[in-house]
N, CA, C and O atoms as a printed pandas DataFrame, in Angstrom:
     atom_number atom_name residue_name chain_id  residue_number  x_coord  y_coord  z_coord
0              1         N          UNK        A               1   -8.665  -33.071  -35.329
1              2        CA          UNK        A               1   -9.427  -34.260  -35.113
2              3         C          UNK        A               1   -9.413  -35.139  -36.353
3              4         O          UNK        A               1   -9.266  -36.355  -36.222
4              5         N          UNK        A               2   -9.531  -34.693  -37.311
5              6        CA          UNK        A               2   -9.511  -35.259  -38.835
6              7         C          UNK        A               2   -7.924  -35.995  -38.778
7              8         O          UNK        A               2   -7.660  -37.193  -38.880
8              9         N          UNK        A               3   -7.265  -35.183  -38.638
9             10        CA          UNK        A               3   -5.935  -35.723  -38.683
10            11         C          UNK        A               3   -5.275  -37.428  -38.162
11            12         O          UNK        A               3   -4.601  -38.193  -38.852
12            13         N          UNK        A               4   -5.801  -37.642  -36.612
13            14        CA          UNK        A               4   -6.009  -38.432  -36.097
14            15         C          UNK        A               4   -6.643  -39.933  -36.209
15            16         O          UNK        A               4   -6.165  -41.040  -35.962
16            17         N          UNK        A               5   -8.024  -39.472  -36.722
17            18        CA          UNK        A               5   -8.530  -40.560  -37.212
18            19         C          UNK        A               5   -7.524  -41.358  -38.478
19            20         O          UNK        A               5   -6.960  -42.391  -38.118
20            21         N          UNK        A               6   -7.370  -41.020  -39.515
21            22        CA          UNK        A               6   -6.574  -41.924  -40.387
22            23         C          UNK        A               6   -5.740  -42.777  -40.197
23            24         O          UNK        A               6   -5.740  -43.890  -40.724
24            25         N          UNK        A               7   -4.635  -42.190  -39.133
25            26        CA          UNK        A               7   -3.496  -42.881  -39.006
26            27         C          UNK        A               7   -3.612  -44.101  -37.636
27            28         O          UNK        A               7   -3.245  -43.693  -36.534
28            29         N          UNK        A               8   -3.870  -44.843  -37.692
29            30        CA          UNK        A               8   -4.068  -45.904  -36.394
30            31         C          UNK        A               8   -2.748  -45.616  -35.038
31            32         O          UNK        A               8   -1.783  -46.291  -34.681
32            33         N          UNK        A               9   -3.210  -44.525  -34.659
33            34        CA          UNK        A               9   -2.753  -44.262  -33.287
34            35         C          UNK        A               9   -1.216  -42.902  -33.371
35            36         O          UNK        A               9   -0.517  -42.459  -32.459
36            37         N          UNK        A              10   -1.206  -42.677  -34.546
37            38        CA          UNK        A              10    0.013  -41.335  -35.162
38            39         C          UNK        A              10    1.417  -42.149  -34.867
39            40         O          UNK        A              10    1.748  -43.241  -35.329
40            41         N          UNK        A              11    1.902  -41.579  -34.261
41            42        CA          UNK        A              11    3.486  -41.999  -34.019
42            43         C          UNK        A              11    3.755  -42.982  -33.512
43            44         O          UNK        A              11    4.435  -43.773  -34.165
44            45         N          UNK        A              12    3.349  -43.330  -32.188
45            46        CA          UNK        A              12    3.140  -44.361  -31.645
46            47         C          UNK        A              12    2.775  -46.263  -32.054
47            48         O          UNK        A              12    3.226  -47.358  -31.719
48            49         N          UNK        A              13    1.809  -45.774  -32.863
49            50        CA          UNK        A              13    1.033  -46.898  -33.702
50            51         C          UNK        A              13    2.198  -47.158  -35.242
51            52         O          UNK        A              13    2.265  -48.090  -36.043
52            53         N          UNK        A              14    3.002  -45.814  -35.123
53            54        CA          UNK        A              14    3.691  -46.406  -36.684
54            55         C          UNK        A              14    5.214  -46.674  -35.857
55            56         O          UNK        A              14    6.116  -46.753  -36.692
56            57         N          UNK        A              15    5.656  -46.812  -34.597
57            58        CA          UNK        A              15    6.698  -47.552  -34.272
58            59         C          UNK        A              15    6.263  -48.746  -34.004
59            60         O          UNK        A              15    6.939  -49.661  -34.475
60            61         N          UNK        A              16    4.868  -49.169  -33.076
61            62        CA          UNK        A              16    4.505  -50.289  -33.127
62            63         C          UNK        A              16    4.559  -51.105  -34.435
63            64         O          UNK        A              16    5.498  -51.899  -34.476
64            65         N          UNK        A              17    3.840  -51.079  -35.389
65            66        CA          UNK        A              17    3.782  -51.742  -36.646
66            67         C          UNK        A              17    5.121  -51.786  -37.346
67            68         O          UNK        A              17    5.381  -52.768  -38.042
68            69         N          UNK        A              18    6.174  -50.596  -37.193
69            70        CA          UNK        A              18    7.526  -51.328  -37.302
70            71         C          UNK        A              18    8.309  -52.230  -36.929
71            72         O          UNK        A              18    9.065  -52.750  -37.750
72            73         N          UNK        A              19    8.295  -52.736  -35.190
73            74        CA          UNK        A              19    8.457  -53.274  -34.604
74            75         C          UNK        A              19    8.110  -54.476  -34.745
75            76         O          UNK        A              19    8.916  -55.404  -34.805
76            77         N          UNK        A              20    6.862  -54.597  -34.815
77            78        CA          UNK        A              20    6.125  -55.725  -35.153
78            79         C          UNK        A              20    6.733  -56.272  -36.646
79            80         O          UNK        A              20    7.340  -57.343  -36.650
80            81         N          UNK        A              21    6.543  -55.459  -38.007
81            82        CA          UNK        A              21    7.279  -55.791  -38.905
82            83         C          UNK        A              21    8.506  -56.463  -39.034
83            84         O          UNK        A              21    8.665  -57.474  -39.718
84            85         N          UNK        A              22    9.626  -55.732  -38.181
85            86        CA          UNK        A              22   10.883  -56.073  -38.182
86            87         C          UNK        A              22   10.794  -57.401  -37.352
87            88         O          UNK        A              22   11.466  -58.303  -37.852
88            89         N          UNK        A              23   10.120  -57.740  -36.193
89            90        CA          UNK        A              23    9.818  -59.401  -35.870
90            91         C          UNK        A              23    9.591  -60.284  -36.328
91            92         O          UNK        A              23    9.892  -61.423  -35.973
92            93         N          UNK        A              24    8.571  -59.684  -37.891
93            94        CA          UNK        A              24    8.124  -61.273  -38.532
94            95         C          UNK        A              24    9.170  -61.272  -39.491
95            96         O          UNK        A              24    9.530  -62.373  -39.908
96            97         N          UNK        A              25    9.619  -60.450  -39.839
97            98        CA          UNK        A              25   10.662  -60.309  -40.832
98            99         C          UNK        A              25   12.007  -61.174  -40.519
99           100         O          UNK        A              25   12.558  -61.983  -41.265
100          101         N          UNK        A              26   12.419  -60.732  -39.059
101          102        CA          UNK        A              26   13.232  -61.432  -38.114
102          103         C          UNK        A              26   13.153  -62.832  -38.000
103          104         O          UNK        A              26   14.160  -63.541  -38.013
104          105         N          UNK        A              27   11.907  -63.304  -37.878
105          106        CA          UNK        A              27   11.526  -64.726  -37.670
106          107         C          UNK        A              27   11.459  -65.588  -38.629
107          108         O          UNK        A              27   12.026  -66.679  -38.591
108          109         N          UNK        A              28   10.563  -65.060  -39.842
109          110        CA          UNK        A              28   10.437  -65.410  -41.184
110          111         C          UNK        A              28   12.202  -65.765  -41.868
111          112         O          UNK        A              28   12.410  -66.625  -42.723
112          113         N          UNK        A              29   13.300  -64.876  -41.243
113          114        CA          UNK        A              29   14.830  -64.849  -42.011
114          115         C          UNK        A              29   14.929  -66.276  -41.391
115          116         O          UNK        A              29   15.148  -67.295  -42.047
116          117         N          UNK        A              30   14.702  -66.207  -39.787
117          118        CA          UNK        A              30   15.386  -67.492  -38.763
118          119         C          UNK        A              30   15.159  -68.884  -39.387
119          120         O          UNK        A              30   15.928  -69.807  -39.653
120          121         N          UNK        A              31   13.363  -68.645  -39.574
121          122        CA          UNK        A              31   13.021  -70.303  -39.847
122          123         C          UNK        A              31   13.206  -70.214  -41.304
123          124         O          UNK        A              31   13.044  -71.395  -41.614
124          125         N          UNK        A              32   13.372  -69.766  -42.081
125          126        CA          UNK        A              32   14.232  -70.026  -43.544
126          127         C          UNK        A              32   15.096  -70.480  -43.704
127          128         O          UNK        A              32   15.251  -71.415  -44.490
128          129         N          UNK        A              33   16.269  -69.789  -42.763
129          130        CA          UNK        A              33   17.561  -70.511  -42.131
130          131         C          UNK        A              33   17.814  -71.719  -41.731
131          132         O          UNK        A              33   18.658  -72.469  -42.222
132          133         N          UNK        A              34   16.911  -72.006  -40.596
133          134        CA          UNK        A              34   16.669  -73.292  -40.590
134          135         C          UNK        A              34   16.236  -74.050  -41.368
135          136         O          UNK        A              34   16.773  -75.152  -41.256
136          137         N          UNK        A              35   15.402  -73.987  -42.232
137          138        CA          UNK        A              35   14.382  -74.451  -43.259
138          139         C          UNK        A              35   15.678  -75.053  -44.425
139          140         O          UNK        A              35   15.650  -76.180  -44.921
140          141         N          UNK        A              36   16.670  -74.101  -44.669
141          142        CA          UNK        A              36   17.302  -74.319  -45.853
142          143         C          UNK        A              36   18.415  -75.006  -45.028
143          144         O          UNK        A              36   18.703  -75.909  -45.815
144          145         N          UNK        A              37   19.262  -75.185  -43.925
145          146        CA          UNK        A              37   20.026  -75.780  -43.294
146          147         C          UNK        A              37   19.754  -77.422  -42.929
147          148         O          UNK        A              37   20.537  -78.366  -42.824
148          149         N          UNK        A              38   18.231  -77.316  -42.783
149          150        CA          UNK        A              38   18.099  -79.259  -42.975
150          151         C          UNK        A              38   17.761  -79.437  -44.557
151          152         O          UNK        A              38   18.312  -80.468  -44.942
152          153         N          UNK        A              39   17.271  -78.998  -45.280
153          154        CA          UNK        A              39   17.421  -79.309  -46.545
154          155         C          UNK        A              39   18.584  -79.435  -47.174
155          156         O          UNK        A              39   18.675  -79.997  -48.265
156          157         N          UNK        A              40   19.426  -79.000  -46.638
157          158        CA          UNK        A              40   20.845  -79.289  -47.281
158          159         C          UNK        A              40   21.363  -80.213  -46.600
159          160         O          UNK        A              40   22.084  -81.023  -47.182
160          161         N          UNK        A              41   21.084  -80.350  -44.922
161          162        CA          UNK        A              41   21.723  -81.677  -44.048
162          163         C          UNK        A              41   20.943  -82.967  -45.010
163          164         O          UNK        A              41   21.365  -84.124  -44.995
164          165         N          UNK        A              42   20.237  -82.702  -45.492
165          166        CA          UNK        A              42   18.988  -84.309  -45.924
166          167         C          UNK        A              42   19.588  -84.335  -47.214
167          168         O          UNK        A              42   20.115  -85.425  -47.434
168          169         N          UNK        A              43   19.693  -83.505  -48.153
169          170        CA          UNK        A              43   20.794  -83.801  -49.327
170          171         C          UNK        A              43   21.528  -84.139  -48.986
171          172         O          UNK        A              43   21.782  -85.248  -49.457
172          173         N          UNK        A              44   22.543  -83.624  -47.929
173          174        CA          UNK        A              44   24.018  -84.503  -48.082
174          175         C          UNK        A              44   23.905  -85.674  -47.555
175          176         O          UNK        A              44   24.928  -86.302  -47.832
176          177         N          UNK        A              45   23.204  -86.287  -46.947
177          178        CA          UNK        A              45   22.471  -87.802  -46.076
178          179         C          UNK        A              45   22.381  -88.510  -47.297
179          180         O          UNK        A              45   22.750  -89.661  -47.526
180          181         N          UNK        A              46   21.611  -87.329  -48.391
181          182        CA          UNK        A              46   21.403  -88.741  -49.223
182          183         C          UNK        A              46   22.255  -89.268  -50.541
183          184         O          UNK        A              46   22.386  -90.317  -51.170
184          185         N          UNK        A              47   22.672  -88.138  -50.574
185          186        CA          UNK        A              47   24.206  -88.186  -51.479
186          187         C          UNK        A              47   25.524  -89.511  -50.668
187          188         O          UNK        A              47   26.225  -90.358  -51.223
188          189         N          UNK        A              48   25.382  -89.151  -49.254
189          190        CA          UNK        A              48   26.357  -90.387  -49.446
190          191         C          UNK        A              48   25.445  -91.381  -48.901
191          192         O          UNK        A              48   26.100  -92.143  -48.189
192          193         N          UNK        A              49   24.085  -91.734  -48.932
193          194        CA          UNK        A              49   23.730  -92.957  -48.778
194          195         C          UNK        A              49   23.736  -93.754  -49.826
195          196         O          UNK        A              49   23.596  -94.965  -49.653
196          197         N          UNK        A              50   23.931  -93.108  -51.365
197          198        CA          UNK        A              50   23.471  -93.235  -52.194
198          199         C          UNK        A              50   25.283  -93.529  -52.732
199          200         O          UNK        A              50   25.258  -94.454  -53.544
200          201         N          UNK        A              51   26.283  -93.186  -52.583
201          202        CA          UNK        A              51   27.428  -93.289  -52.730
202          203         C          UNK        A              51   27.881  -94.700  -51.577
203          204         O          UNK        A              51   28.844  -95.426  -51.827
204          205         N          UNK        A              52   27.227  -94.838  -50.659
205          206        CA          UNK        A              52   27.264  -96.508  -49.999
206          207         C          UNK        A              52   26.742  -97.284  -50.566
207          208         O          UNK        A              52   27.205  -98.405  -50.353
208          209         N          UNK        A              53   25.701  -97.238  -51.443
209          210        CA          UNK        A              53   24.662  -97.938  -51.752
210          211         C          UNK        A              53   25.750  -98.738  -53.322
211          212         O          UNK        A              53   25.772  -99.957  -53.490
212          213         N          UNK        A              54   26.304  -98.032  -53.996
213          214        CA          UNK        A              54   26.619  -98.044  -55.078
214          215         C          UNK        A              54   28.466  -98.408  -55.009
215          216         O          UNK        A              54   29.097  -98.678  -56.031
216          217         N          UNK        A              55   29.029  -98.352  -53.785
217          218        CA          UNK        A              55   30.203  -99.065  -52.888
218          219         C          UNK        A              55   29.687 -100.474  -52.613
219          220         O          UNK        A              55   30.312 -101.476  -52.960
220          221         N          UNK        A              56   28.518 -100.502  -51.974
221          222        CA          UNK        A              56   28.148 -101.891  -51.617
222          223         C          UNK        A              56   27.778 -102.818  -52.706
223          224         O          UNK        A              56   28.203 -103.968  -52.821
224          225         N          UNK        A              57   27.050 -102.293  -53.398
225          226        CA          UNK        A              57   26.767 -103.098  -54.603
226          227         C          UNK        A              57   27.607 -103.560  -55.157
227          228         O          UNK        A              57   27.604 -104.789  -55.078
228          229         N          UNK        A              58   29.013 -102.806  -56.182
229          230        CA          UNK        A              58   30.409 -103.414  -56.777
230          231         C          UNK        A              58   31.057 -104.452  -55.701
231          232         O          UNK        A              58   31.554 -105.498  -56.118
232          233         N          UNK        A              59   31.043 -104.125  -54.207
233          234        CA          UNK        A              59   31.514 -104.884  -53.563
234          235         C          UNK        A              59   30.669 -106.397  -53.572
235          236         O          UNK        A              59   31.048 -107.539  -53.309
236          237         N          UNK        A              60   29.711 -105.991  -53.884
237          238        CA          UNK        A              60   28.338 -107.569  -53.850
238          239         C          UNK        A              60   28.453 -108.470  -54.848
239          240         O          UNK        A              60   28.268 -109.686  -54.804
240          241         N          UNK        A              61   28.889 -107.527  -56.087
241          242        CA          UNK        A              61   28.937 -107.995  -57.727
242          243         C          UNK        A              61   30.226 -109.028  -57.565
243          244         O          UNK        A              61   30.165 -110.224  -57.849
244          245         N          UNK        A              62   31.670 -108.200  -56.943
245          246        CA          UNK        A              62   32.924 -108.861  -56.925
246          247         C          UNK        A              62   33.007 -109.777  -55.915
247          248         O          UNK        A              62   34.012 -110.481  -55.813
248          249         N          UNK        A              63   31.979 -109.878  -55.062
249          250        CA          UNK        A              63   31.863 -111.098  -53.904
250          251         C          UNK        A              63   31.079 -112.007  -54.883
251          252         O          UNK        A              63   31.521 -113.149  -54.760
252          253         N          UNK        A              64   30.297 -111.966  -55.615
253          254        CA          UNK        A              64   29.062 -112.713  -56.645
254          255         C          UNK        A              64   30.510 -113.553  -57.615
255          256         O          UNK        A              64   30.748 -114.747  -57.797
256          257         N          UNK        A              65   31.086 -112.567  -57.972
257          258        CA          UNK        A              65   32.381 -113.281  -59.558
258          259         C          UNK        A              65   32.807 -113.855  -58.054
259          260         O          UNK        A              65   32.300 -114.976  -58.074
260          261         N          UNK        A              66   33.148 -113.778  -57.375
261          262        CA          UNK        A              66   34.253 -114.795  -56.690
262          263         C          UNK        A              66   33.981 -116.250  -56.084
263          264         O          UNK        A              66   34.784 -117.177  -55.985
264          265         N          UNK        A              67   32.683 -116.207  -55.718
265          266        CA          UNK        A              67   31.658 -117.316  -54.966
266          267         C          UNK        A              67   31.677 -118.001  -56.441
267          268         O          UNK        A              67   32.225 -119.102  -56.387
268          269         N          UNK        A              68   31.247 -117.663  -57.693
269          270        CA          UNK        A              68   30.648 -118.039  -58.872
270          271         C          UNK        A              68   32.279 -118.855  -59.597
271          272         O          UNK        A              68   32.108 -119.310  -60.728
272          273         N          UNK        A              69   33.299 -118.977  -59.184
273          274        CA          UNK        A              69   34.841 -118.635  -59.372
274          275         C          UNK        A              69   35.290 -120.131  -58.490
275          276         O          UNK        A              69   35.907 -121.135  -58.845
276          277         N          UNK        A              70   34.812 -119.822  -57.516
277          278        CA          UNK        A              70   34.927 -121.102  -56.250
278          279         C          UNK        A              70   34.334 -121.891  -56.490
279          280         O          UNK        A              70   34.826 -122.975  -56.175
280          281         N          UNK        A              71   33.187 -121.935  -57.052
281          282        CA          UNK        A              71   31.974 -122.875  -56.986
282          283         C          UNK        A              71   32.560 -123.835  -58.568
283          284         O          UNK        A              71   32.348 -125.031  -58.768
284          285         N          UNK        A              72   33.140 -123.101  -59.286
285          286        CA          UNK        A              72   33.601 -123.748  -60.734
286          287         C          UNK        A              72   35.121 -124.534  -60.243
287          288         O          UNK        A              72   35.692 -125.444  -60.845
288          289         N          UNK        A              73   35.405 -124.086  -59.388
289          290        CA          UNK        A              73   36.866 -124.710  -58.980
290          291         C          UNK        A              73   36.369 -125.939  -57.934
291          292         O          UNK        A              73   37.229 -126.762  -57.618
292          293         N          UNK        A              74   35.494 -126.035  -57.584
293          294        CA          UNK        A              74   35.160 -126.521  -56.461
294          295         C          UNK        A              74   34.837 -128.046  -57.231
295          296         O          UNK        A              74   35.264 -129.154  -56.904
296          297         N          UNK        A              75   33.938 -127.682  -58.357
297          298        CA          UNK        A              75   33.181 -128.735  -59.116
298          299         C          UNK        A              75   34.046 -129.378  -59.538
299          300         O          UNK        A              75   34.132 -130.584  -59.307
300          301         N          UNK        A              76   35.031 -128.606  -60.381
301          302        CA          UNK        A              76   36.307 -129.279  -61.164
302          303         C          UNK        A              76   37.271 -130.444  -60.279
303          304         O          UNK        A              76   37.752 -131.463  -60.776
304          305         N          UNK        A              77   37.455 -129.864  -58.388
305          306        CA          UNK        A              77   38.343 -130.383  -58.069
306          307         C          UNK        A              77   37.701 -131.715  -57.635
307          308         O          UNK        A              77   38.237 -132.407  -56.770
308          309         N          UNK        A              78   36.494 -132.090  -58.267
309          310        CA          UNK        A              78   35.763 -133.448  -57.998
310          311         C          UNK        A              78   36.530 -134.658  -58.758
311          312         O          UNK        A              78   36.341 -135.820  -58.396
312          313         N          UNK        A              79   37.540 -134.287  -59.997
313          314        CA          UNK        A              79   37.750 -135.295  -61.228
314          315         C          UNK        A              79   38.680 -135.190  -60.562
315          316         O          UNK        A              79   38.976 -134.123  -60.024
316          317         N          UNK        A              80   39.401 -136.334  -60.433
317          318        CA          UNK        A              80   41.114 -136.580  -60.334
318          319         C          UNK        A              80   41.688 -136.104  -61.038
319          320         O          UNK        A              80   42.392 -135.185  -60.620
320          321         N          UNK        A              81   41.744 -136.492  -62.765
321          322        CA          UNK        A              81   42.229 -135.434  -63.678
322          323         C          UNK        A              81   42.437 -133.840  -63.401
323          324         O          UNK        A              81   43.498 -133.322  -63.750
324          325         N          UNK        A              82   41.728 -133.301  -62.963
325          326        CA          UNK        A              82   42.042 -131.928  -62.576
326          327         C          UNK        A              82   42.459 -131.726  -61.555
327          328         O          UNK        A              82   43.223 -130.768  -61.426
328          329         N          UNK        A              83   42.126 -132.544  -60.426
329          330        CA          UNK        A              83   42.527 -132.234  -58.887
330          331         C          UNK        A              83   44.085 -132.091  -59.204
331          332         O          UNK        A              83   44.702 -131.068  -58.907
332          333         N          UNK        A              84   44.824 -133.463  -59.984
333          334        CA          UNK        A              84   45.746 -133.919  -60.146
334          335         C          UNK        A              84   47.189 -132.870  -60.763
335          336         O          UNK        A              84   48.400 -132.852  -60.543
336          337         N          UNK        A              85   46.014 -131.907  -61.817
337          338        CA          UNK        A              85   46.818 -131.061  -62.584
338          339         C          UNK        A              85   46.610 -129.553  -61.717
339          340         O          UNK        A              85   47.447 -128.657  -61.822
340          341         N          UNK        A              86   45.666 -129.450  -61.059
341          342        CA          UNK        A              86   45.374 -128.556  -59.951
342          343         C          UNK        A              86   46.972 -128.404  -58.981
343          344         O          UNK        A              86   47.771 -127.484  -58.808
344          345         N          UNK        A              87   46.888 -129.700  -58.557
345          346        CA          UNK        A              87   48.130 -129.761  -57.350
346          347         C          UNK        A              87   49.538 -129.840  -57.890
347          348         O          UNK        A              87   50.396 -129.859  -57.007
348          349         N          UNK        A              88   50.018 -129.895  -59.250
349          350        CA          UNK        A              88   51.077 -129.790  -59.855
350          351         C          UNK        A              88   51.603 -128.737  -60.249
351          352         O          UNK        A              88   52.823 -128.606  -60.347
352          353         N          UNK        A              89   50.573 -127.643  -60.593
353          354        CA          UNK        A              89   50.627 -126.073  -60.787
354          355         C          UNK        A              89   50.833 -125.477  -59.724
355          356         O          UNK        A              89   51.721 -124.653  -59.509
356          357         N          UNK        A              90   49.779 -125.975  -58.777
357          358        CA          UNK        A              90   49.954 -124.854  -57.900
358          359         C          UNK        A              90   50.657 -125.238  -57.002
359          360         O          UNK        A              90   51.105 -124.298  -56.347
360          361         N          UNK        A              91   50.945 -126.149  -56.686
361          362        CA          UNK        A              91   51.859 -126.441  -55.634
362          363         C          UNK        A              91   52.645 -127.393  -55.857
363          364         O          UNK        A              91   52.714 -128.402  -55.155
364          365         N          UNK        A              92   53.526 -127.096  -57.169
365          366        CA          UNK        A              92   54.707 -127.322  -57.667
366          367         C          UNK        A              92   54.815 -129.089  -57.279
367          368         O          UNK        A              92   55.949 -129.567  -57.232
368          369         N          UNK        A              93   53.794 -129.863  -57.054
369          370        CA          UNK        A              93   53.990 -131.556  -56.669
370          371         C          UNK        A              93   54.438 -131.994  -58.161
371          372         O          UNK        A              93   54.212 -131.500  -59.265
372          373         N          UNK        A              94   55.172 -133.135  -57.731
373          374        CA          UNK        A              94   55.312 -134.275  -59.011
374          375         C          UNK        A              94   55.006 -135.973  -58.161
375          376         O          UNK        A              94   54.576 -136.427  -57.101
376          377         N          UNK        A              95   55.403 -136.290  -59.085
377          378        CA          UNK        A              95   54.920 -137.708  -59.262
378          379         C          UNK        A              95   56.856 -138.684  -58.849
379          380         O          UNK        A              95   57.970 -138.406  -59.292
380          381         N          UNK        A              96   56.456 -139.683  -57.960
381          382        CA          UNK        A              96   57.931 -139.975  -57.572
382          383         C          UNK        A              96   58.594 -140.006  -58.654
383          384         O          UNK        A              96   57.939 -140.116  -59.691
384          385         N          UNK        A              97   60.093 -139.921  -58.745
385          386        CA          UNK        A              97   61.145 -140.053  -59.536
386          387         C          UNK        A              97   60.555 -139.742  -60.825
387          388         O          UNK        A              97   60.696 -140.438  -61.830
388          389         N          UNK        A              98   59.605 -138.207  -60.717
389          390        CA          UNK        A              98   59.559 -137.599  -61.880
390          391         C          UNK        A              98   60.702 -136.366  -62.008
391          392         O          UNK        A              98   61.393 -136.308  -60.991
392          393         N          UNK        A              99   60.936 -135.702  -62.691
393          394        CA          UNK        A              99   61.836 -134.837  -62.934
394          395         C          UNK        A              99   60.648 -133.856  -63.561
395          396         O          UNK        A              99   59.837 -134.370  -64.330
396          397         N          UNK        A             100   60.534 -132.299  -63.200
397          398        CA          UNK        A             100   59.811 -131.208  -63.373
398          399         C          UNK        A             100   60.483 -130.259  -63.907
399          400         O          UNK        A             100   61.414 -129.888  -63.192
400          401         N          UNK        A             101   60.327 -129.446  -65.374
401          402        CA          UNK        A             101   61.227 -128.208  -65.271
402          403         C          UNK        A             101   60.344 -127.342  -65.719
403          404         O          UNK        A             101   59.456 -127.430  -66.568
404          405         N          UNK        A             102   60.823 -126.225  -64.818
405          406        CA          UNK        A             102   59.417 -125.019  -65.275
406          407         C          UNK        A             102   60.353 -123.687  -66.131
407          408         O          UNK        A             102   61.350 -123.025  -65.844
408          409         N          UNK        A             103   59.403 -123.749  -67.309
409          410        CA          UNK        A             103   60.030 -122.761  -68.023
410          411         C          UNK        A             103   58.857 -121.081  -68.276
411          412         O          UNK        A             103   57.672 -120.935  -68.577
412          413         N          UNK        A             104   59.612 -120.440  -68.062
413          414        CA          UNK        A             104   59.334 -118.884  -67.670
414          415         C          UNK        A             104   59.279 -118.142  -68.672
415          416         O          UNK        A             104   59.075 -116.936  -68.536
């Protein structure tokens, strides 16, 4: 009778509480698993949001020099003087019965 009392139910009661053990143990592994599988999906989310972010920007900077580029060419091509030397460079014009020689 002594024997009995101590142990919460003898054999029986110590497969139960194994059972039971090995479940939370079981469950506790699962949602860890999961637990550490979106923590790593949300790092890598933010690793390349953060690698777009820093693509977009250089791309914003080199759209910024180019607008800033146009806008100085734009002003310039207001003077005849420059329009003038503008359209001779770049598109090889002269002036009638001028003679042009381009040296390289």
């Amino acid at each position: 009778m002594a024997r009995g009392k101590g142990k919460k139910g003898g054999f029986l009661g110590r497969m139960l509480s194994d059972a039971s053990l090995l479940f939370w143990r079981i469950i506790t592994i699962v949602i860890s698993a999961l637990t550490l599988f979106i923590i790593i999906q949300s790092a890598w989310r933010i690793i390349r949001s953060k690698r777009e972010i820093n693509r977009l920007t250089r791309l914003q900077e080199q759209y910024q020099r180019q607008i800033e580029a146009d806008s100085t060419l734009l002003y310039r091509l207001q003077f005849n003087e420059y329009l003038e030397q503008y359209a001779r460079e770049r598109y090889n014009m002269q002036r009638e019965n001028e003679q042009v020689y381009k040296i390289k």
